[in-house]
C-alpha positions in Angstrom: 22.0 9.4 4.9 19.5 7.0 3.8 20.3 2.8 3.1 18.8 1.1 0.1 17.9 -2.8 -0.2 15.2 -2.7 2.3 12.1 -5.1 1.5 9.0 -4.0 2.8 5.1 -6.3 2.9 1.6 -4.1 2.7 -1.7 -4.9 2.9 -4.8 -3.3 3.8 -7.8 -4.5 5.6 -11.1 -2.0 5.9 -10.1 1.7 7.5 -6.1 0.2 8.9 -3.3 0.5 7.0 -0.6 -1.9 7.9 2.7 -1.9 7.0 5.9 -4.2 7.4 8.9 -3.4 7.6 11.3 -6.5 7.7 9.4 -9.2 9.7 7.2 -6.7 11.8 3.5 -5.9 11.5 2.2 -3.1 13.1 -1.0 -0.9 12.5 -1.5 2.8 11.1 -4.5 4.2 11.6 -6.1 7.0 9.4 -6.5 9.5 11.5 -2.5 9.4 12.2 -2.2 10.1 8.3 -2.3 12.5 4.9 -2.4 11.9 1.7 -4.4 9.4 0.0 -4.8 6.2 0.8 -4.2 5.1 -3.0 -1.1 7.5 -3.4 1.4 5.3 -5.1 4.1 6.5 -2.6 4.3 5.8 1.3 6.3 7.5 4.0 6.9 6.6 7.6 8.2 8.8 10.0 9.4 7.2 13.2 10.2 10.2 15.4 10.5 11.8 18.9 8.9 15.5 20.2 12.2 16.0 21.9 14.0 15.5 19.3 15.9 18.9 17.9 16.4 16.9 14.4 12.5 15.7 14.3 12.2 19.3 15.0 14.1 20.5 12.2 12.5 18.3 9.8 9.2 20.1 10.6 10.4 23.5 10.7 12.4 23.5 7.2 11.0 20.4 4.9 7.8 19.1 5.8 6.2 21.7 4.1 7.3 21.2 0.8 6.7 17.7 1.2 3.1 18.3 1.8 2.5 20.9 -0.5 4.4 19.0 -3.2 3.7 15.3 -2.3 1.0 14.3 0.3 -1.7 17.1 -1.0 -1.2 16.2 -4.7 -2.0 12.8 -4.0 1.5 11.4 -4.7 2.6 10.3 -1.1 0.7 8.9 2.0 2.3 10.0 5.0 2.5 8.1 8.1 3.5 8.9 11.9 5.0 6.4 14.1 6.4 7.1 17.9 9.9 6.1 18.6 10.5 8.3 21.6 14.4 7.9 23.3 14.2 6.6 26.6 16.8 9.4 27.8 14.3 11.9 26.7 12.0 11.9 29.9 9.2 13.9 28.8 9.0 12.5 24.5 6.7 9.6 25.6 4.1 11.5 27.4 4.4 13.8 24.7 3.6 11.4 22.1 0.8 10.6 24.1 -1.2 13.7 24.2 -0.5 13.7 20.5 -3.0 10.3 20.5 -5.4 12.2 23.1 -5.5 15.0 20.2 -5.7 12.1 17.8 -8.7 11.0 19.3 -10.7 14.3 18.2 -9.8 14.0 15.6 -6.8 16.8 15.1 -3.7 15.0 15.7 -2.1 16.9 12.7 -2.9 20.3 14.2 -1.4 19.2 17.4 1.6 17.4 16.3 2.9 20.1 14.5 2.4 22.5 17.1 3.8 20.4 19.8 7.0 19.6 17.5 7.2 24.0 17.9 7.6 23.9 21.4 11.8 22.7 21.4 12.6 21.9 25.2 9.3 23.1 26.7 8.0 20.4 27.0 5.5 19.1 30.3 1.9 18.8 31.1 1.0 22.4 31.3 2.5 23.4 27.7 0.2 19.7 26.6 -3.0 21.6 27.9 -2.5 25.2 26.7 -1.9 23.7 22.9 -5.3 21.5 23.3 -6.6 24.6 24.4 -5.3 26.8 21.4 -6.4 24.1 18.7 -9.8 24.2 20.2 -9.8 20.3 21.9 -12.2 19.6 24.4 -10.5 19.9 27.5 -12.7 17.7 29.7 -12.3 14.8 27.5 -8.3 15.7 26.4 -7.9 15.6 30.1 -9.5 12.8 30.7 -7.5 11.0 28.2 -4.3 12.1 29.7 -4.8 10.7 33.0 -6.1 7.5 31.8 -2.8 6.4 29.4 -4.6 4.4 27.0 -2.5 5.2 24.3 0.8 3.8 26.0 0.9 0.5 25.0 0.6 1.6 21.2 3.6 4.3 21.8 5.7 1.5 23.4 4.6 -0.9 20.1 6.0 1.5 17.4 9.0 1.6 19.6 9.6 -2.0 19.2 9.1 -2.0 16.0 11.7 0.2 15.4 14.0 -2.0 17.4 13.2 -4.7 16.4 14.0 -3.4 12.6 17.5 -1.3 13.4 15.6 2.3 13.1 17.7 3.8 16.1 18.1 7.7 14.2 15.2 9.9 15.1 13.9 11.2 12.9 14.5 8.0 10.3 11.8 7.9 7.6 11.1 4.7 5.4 9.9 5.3 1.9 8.2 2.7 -0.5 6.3 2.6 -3.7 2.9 0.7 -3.3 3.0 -2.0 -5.9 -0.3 -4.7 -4.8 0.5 -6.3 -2.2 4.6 -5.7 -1.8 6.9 -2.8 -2.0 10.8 -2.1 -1.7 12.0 1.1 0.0 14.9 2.9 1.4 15.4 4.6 4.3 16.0 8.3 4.5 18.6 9.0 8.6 17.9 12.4 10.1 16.4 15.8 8.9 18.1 15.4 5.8 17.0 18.8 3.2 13.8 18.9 1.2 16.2 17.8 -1.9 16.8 14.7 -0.4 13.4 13.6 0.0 13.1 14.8 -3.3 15.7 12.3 -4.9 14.7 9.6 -2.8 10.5 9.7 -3.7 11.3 10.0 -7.7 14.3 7.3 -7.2 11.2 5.3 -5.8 8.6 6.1 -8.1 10.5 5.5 -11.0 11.2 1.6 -9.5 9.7 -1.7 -12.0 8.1 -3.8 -9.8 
């Protein structure tokens, strides 16, 4: 399912990528990224590691997305948390994805942590920083100070604040200047879809 008529505002300002969606500004910041940061197409995931549909994105489409998309240069890919309150563990989760963020391998961990299903807690968090080679010291360090909270609970606002309740929900927009319109693409909808969607996009006048 995805919903089309959504306007969306971007600008960029030295290494932050901003984007807004509806009448909400929030901040994207490389390192949470691929793709270029000139490709002519961006998508936002807002999602949730305990999530069995965010999941399912990962294990059956993201892939070709990347392979097809975000390495050619077509798409810049963006990660946003929007992790459901009923889901106890998704928030701490998203958290040690920011602590793996912050040396630099937030794509290696994310993707492995989306593996886990269900197993989720603060062992399984320090075995995959382990495996992807993180510095435990300062990965542990990170954990236990929460600094990356307040950002976690901001994408989650902004997704209320803009109706994105489906996890995973992905917004994608043509860059055009300064101002782009999009669509939104519900669930872990099949490569195909993204497919239609992204040339649908592209092929947009501004």
């Amino acid at each position: 399912m995805y919903s089309k008529g959504k306007t969306l505002g971007l600008a960029t300002f030295a290494w932050t990528a901003f984007l807004a969606f509806g009448s909400v500004l929030f901040a994207a910041e490389p390192k949470a990224t691929l793709g270029s940061a000139k490709a002519p197409i961006i998508i936002v995931e807002f999602s949730d590691y305990q999530c069995p549909y965010c999941q399912r994105f990962y294990e059956t489409t993201f892939a070709n997305l990347r392979q097809t998309y975000i390495d050619s240069g077509v798409v810049q890919y963006i990660v946003r948390d929007n992790p459901l309150p009923i889901h106890n563990l998704s928030r701490l989760a998203a958290h040690s994805a920011h602590c793996a963020e912050d040396q630099g391998r937030f794509w290696d961990y994310h993707i492995e942590l989306l593996k886990q299903g269900d197993r989720l807690d603060r062992s399984v968090f320090d075995n995959l920083a382990k495996q992807i080679g993180l510095n435990a010291n300062a990965f542990d360090n990170c954990m236990t100070a929460g600094s990356h909270f307040d950002q976690i609970d901001s994408d989650a606002k902004v997704a209320e604040a803009n109706g994105i309740a489906g996890r995973p929900t992905f917004l994608v927009a043509r860059r055009a200047d300064d101002a782009f319109a999009g669509e939104r693409i519900v669930g872990a909808q099949p490569y195909s879809e993204f497919v239609t969607i992204i040339e649908s996009v592209r092929r947009r006048k501004d």
